[in-house]
C-alpha positions as CSV (number, residue, x, y, z in Angstrom):
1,X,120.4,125.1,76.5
2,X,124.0,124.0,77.2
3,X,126.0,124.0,80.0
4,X,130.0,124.2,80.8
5,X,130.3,121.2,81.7
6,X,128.4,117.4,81.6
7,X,125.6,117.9,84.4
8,X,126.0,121.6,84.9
9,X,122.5,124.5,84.8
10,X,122.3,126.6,81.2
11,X,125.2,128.8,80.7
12,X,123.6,131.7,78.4
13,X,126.8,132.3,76.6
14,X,127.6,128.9,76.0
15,X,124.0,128.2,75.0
16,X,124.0,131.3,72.6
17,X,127.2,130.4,71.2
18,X,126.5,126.9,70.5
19,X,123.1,128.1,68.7
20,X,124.8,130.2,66.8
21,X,127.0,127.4,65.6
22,X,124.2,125.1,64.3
23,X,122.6,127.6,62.6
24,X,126.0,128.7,61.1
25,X,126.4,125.2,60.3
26,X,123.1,124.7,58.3
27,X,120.8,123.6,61.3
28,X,117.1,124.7,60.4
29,X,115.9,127.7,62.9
30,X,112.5,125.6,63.2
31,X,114.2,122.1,63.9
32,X,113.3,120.7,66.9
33,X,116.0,121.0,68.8
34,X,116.9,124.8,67.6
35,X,113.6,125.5,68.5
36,X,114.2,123.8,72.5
37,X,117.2,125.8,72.5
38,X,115.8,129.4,71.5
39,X,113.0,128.7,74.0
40,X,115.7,127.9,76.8
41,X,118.0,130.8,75.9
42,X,114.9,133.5,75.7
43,X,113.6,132.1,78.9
44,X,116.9,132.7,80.8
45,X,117.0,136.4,79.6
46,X,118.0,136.2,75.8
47,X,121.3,136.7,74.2
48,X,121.8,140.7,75.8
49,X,123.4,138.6,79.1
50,X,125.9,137.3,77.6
51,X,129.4,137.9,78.4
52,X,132.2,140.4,77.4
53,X,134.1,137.4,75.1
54,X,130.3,136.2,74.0
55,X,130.0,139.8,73.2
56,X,133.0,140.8,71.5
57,X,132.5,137.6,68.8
58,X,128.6,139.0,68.2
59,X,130.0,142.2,67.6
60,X,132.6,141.4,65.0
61,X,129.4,139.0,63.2
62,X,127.2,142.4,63.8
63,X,124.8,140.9,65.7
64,X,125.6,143.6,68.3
65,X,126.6,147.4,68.4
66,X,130.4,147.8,69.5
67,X,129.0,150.0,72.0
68,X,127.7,147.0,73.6
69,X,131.2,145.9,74.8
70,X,133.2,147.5,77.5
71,X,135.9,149.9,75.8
72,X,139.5,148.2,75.8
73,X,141.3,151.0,73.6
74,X,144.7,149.3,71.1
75,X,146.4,152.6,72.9
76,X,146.6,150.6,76.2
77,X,149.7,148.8,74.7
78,X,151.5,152.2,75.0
79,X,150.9,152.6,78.6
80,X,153.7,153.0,80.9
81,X,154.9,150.1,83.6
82,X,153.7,152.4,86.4
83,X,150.0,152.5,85.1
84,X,147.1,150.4,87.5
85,X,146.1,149.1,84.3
86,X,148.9,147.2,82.5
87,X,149.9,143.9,80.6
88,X,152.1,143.3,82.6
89,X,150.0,142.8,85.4
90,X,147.8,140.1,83.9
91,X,148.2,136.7,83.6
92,X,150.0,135.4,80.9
93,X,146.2,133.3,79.4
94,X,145.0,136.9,79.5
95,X,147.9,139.0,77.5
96,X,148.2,136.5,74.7
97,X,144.2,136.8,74.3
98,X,144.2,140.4,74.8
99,X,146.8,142.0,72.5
100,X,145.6,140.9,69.4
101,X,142.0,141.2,71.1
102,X,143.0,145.0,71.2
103,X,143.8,145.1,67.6
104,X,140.3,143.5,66.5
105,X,138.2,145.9,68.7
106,X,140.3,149.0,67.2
107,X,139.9,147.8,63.2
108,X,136.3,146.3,64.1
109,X,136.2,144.0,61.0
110,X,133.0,142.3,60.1
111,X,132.5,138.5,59.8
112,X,132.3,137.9,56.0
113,X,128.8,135.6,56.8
114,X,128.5,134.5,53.0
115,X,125.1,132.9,54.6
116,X,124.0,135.9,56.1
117,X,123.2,134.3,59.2
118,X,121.8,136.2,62.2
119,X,120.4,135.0,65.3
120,X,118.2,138.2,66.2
121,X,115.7,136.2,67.4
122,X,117.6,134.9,70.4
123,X,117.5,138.9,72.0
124,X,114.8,139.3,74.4
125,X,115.0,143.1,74.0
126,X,117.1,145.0,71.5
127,X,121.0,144.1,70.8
128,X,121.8,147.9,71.5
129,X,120.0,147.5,75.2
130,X,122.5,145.3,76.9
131,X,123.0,144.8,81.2
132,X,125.6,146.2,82.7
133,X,128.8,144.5,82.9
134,X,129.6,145.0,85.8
135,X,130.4,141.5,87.8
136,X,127.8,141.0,91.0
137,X,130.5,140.6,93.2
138,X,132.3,143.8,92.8
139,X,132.2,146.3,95.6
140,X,129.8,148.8,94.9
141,X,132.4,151.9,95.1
142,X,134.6,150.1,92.4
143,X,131.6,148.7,90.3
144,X,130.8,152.8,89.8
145,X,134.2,153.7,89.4
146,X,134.5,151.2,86.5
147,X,131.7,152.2,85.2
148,X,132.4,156.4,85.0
149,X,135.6,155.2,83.5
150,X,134.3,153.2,80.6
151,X,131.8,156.3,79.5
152,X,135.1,158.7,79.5
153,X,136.6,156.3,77.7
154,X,133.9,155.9,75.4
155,X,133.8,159.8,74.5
156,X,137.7,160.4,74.5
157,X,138.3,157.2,72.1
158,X,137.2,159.0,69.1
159,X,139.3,161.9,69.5
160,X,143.1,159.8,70.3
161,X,145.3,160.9,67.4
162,X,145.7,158.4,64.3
163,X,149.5,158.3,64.9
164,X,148.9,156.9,68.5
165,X,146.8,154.9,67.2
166,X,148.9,153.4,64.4
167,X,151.6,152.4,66.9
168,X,149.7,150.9,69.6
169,X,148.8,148.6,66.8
170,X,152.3,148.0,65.5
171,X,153.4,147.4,68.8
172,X,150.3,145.1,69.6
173,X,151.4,143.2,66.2
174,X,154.9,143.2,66.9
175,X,154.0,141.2,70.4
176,X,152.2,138.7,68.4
177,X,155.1,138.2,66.0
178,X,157.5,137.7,68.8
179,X,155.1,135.1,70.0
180,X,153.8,133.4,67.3
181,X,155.5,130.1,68.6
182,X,154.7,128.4,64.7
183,X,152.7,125.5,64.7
184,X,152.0,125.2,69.0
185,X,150.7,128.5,68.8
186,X,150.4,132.2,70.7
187,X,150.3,131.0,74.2
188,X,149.8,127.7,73.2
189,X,146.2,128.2,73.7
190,X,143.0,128.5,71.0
191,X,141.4,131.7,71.9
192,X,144.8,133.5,71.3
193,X,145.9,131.4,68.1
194,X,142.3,132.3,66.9
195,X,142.4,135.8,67.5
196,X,145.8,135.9,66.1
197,X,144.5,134.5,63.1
198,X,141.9,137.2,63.0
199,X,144.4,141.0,63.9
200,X,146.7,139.3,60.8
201,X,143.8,139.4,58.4
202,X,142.1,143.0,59.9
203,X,146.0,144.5,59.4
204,X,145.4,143.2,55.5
205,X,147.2,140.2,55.1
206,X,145.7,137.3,52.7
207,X,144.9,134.2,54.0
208,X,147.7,132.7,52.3
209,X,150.2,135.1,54.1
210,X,153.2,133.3,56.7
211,X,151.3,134.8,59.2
212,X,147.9,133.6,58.7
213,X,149.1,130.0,57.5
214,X,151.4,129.8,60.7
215,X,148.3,131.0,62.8
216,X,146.0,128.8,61.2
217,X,148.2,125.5,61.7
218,X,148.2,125.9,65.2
219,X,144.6,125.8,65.4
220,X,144.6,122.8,63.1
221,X,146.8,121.2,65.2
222,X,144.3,121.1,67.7
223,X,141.4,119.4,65.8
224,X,140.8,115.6,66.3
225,X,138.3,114.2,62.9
226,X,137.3,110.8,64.5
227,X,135.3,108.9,62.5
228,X,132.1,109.4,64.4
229,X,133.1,113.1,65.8
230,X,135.5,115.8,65.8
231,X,136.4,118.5,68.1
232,X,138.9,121.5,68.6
233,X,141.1,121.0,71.7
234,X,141.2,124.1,73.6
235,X,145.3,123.7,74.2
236,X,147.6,120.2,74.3
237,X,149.0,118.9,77.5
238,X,152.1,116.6,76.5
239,X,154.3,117.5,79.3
240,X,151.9,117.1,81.8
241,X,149.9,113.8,80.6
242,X,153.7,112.1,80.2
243,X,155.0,113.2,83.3
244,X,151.5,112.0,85.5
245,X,151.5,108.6,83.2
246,X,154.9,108.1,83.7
247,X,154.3,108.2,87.8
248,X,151.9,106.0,87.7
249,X,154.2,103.5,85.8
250,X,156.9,103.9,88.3
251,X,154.4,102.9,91.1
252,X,153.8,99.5,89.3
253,X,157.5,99.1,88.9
254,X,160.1,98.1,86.1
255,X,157.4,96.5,84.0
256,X,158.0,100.2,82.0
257,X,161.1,101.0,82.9
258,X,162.2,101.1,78.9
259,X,159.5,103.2,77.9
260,X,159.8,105.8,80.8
261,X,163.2,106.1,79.7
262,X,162.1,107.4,76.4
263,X,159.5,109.4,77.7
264,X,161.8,111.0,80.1
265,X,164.8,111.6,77.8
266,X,161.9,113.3,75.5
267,X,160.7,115.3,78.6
268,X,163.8,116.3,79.4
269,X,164.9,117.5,76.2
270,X,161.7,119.9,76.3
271,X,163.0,121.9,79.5
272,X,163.6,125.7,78.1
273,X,167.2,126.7,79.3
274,X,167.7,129.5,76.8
275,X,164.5,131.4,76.3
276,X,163.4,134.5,78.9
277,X,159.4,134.3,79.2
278,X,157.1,137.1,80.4
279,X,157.7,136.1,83.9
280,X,161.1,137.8,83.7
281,X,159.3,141.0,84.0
282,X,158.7,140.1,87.8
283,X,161.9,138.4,88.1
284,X,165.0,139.5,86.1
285,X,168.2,138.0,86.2
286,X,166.4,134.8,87.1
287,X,168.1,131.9,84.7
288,X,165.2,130.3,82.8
289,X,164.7,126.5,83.5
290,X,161.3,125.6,83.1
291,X,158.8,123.2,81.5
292,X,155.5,124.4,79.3
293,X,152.3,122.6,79.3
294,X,152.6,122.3,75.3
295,X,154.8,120.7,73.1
296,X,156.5,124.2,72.7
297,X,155.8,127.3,74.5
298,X,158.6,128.7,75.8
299,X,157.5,132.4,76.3
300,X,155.2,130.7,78.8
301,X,156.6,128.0,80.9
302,X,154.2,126.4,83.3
303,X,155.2,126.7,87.3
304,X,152.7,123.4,88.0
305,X,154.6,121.8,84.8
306,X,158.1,122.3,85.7
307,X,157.3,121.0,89.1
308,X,155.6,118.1,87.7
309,X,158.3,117.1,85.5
310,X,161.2,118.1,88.4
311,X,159.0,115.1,90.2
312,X,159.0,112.8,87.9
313,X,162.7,113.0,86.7
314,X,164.1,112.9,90.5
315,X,162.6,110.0,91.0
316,X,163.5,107.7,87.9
317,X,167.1,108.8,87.5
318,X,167.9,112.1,90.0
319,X,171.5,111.4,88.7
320,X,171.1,111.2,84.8
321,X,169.1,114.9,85.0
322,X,171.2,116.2,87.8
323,X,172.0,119.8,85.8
324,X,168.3,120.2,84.6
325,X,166.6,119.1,87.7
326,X,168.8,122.0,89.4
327,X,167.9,124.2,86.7
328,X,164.3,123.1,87.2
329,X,164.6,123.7,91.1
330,X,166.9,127.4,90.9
331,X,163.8,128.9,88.6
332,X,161.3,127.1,91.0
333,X,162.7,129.3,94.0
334,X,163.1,132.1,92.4
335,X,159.3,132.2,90.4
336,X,158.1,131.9,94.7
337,X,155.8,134.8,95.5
338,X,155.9,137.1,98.7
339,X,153.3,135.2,100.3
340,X,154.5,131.6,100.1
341,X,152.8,130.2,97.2
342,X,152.9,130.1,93.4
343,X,151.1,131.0,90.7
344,X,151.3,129.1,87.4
345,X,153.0,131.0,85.2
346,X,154.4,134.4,87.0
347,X,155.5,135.4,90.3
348,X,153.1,138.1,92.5
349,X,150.0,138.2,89.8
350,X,148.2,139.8,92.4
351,X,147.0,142.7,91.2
352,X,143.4,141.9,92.1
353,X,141.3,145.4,91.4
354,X,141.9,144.3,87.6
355,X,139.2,141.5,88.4
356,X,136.8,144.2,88.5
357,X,136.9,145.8,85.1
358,X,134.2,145.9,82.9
359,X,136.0,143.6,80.4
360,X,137.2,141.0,83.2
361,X,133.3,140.4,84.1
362,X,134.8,136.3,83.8
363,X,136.9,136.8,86.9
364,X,140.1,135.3,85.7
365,X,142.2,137.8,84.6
366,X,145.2,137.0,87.3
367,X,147.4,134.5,88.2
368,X,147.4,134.7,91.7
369,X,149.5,131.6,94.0
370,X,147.2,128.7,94.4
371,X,147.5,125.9,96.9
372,X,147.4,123.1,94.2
373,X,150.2,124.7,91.9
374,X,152.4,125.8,95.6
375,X,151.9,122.2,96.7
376,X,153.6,120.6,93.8
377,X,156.3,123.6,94.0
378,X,156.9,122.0,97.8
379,X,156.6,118.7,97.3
380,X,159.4,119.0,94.3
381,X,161.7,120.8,96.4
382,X,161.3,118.4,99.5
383,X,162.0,115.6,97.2
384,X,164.7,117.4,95.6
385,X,166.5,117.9,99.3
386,X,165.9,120.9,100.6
387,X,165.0,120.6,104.2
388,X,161.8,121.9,106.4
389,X,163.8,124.7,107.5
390,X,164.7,126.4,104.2
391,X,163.6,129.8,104.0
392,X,161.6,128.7,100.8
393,X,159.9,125.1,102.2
394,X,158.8,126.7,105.4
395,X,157.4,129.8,103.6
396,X,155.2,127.7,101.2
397,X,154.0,125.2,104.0
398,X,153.1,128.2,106.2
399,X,151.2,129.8,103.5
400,X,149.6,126.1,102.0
401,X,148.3,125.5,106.3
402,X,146.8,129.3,105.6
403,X,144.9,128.3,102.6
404,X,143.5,125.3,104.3
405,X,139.4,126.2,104.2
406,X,137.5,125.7,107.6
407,X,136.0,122.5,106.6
408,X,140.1,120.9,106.5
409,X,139.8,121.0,102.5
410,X,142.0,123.2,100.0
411,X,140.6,124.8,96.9
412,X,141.4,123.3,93.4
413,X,142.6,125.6,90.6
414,X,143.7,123.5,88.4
415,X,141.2,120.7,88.9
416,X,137.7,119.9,90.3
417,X,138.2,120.9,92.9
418,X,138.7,120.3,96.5
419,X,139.6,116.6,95.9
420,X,141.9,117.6,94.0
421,X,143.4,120.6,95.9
422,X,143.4,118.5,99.2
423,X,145.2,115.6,97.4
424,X,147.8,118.4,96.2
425,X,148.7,119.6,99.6
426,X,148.3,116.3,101.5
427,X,151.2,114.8,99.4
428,X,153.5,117.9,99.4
429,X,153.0,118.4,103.2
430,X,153.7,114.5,103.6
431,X,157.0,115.0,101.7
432,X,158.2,118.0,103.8
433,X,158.0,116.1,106.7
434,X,154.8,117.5,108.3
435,X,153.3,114.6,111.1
436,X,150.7,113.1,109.7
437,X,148.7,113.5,113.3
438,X,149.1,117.3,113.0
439,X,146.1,119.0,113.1
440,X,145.9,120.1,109.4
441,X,146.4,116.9,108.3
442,X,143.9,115.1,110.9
443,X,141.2,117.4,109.5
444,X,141.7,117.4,105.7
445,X,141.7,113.4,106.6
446,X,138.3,113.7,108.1
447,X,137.2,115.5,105.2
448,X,138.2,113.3,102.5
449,X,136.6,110.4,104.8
450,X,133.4,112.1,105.5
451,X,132.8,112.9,101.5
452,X,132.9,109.0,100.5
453,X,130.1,107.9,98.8
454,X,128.1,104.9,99.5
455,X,129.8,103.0,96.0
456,X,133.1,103.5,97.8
457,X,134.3,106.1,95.4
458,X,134.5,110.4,95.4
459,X,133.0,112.5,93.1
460,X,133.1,116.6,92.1
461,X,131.2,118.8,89.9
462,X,132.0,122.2,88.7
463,X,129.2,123.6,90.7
464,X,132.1,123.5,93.9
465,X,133.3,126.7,91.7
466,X,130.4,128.5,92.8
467,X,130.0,130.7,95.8
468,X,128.4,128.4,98.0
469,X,128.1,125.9,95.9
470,X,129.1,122.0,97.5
471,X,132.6,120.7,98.6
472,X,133.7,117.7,97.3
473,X,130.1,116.3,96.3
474,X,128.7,115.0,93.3
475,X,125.9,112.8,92.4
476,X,128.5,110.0,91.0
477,X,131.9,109.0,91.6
478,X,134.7,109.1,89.1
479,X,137.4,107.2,88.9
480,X,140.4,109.9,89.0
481,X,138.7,112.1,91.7
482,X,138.7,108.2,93.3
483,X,142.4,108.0,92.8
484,X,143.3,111.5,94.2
485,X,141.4,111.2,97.2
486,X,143.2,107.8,97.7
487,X,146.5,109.0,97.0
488,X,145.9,111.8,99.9
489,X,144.6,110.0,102.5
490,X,147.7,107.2,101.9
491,X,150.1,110.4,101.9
492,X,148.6,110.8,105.3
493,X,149.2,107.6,107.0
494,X,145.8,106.0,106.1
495,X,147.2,103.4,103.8
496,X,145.3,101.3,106.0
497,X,141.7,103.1,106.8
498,X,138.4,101.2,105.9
499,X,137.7,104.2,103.6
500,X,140.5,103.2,101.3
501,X,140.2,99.7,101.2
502,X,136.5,100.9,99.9
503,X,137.8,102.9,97.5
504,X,139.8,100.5,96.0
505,X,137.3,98.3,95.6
506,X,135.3,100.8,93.9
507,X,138.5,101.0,91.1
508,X,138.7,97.6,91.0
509,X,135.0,96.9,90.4
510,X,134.9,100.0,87.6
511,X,137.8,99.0,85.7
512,X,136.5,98.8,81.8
513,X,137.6,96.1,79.6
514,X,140.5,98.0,78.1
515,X,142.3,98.1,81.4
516,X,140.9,102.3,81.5
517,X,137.7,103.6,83.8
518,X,134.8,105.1,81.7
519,X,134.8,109.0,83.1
520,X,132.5,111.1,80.8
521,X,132.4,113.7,82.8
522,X,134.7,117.1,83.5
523,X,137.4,116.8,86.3
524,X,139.4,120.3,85.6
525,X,139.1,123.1,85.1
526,X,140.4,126.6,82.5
527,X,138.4,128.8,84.4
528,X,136.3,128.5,87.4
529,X,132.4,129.3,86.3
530,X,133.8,130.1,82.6
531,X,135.4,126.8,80.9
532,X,135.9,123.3,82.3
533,X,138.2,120.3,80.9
534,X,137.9,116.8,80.5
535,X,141.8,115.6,80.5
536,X,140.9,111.9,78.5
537,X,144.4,110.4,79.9
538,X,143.3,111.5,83.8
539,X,140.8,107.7,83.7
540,X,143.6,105.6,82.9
541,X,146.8,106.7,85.0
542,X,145.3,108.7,88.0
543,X,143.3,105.1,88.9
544,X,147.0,102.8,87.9
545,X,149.1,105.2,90.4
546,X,146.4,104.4,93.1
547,X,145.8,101.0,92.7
548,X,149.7,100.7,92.3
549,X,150.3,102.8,95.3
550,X,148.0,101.0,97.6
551,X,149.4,97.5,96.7
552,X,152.9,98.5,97.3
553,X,152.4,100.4,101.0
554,X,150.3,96.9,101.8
555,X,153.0,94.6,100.7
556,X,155.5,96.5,102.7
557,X,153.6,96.7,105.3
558,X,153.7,100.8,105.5
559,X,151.2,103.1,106.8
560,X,152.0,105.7,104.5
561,X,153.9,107.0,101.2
562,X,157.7,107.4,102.4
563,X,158.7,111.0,102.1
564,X,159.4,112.3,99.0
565,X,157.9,110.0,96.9
């Protein structure tokens, strides 16, 4: 089988997915290795325990009944603001996936499969005989709720009127127009862009239609034909990669200082000043004054982006992007949620009993605040000047020293996982001023020390996303999950602990002939227990800023990064 990331068990939807794939792609049925796979997938349950996505894309080849997926009625789009269930109150991954989603499950087209390829043989029982989808972790009371409501829904679908119908999917459509976003896009992201692709051809349009051609360059934009292999990206990270290579280049000094210009000037050109998102839903009358992730997105600027970029731009020239960094800072405050922290794309995505429908059985339907994204939101307003006592600073530390788990780590969003989230907050709490001998820093300290392996580096699977799965453990070290665990214990105060001066070493030793580290594996993360990423720049500058770091605080004789910085 294959698994969601390098290392990991058999995931069944990946697996049957991939499967599908090769035989799509001409692999014989009684190859070898289709045979290894079909044995694996069968022997973990067969293709009925799939998920709701996995589900949806067997339905439209008709490999599966439609009654096999949880009911998502088009007529949702007409709901009112009010209703428990609304787009609203999703994240903004999920609406951009959804809406057109919606279209697709009301039209039902059918894959046109000039092959005629099935994979019936991967079913352990029949297709129309399928688990419930019902996540194990939902609470019994709601689990049954759920479920009642999908079989009313099931029986009162057939009898909405056609005119209700019609304009649930002209409003679905007209969303999709709004945020086609040309070559970047819907949302930036491919399992929008492909199911935008897809509601344009169900409504009738030819492949050769705007629409369809826009829809379909954005997903070519995301291919890479090597030589020796190609793959689809699942989204593009300029912002972010430019704004975390140029820190690293800072740390090493002026040897850059022309090229960051450049970079920056290009960053800062990419700040959206004019365009109102989603995330004015939650906050009208906020001015907009974010970054996106992509090269253009601006529906959907990214919180951990904007914050990011506000770093990096303060510190090479604070005084050249004085009006943008203030615009960067007044949306910052005002996309801050009730409790402290932020999420990464809207303000109070909270809504957490929509984890628990049938459809959401991946558990990532939300945006709630997490302590990596809130940590950079601190840290860029510390650096920016706002003191420990502002209403806003003091809120987000109290609620990043409430996120802190019992073992003095902090869970990763963003990326695997609590080396990364504990690197996050140590920094931010360093630059608004919290001692570095205060008791939540003295433990996430004795954390990070205590999860050194014997090589002198850190390493983290994706299996810390499961419930109980490890903390900060892996059966190899990797060079950036090195780096960020250097980078927090230097933040606090250990610039000169034997565990760093290990670590180092470990870089130093690693370091490939090309001046990057070779890091095969996945060190972040789409969505925990559902997609992981492998970020290919995260080898080369997460390792330079450490190294860099390290040899400036020794030089100068510090014992840890100066606030702010």
């Amino acid at each position: 089988g294959w698994p969601l990331y390098r290392g990991g068990k058999l995931d069944i939807s990946c697996s049957v997915k991939a499967y599908f794939a090769l035989k799509a792609a001409g692999d014989s049925p009684d190859a070898p290795h289709m045979a290894r796979a079909r044995n694996a997938i069968l022997a973990d349950g067969g293709a009925a325990r799939c998920n709701v996505f996995t589900r949806i894309l067997l339905a439209l080849w008709g490999e599966v009944p439609w009654r096999a997926v949880p009911v998502m009625p088009v007529e949702m789009m007409l709901l009112p603001h009010w209703f428990p269930f609304h787009l609203d109150k999703v994240s903004y991954w999920s609406r951009t996936v959804i809406v057109p989603l919606l279209v697709l499950m009301a039209k039902r087209p059918r894959a046109a499969n000039p092959r005629g390829i099935s994979i019936a043989e991967l079913f352990v029982e029949p297709p129309e005989r399928v688990r419930d989808w019902i996540m194990p972790s939902t609470p019994t009371v709601t689990a049954r709720a759920f479920s009642v409501l999908d079989r009313i829904l099931r029986r009162l679908e057939p009898t909405f009127p056609p005119y209700m119908r019609d304009r649930a999917i002209t409003r679905a459509a007209a969303f999709v127009d709004e945020r086609l976003n040309g070559e970047d896009g819907l949302g930036g992201i491919f399992p929008a862009m492909v199911n935008a692709l897809q509601m344009y051809l169900a409504l009738g349009h030819a492949l050769e239609d705007a629409p369809c051609q826009t829809a379909l360059g954005a997903i070519r934009k995301l291919l890479v034909d090597e030589t020796e292999q190609s793959y689809c990206q699942p989204c593009l990270s300029p912002i972010w990669d430019t704004v975390l290579a140029g820190q690293a280049l800072m740390e090493v000094g002026d040897v850059a200082a022309p090229a960051l210009r450049r970079a920056f000037d290009w960053v800062a050109g990419k700040q959206v000043l004019d365009a109102t998102g989603d995330w004015a839903v939650q906050r009208p009358g906020l001015r907009p004054g974010g970054w996106a992730f992509q090269y253009e997105n601006p529906h959907y600027p990214d919180v951990d982006d904007t914050a990011a970029a506000g770093l990096a731009l303060d510190r090479f020239d604070a005084a050249l992007y004085r009006d943008g960094l203030e615009r960067a800072a007044e949306w910052i405050l005002g996309m801050q949620s009730k409790n402290g922290g932020w999420g990464s794309f809207d303000a109070d995505n909270t809504h957490f009993y929509l984890n628990h429908i049938p459809f959401a059985d991946h558990g990532a339907l939300l945006d709630p605040p997490t302590a990596d994204v809130s940590a950079r939101c601190l840290g860029f307003l510390a650096q920016a000047g706002y003191a420990a006592d502002h209403p806003a600073v003091a809120r987000a530390v109290a609620f990043l020293k409430r996120e802190q788990e019992t073992d003095g780590s902090w869970f990763g969003r963003w990326g695997t996982n609590y080396i990364y989230g504990t690197w996050s907050v140590l920094c931010a709490l360093n630059a608004a001023g919290v001692s570095p001998e205060s008791a939540v820093m003295r433990r996430a300290v004795e954390w990070l020390v205590a999860r050194q392996r014997p090589d002198g580096g850190w390493g983290e699977d994706g299996s810390s996303y499961e419930a109980g799965g490890p903390h900060g453990e892996a059966e190899y070290s990797t060079a950036s999950q090195t780096a960020w665990a250097l980078l927090a214990l230097m933040a606090a105060g250990e610039a000169a602990h034997p565990a760093v001066a290990r670590g180092i070493g470990y870089l130093v030793e690693t370091q490939q002939p090309d001046g990057a580290w070779d890091e095969p594996w996945y060190t972040a993360v789409g969505f925990p227990r559902v997609f992981y990423l492998r970020y290919h720049g995260y080898r080369a500058y997460f390792p330079l800023w450490a190294l860099a770091r390290y040899r400036r605080l020794r030089r100068a004789n510090l014992p840890r990064v100066p606030y702010g910085i």
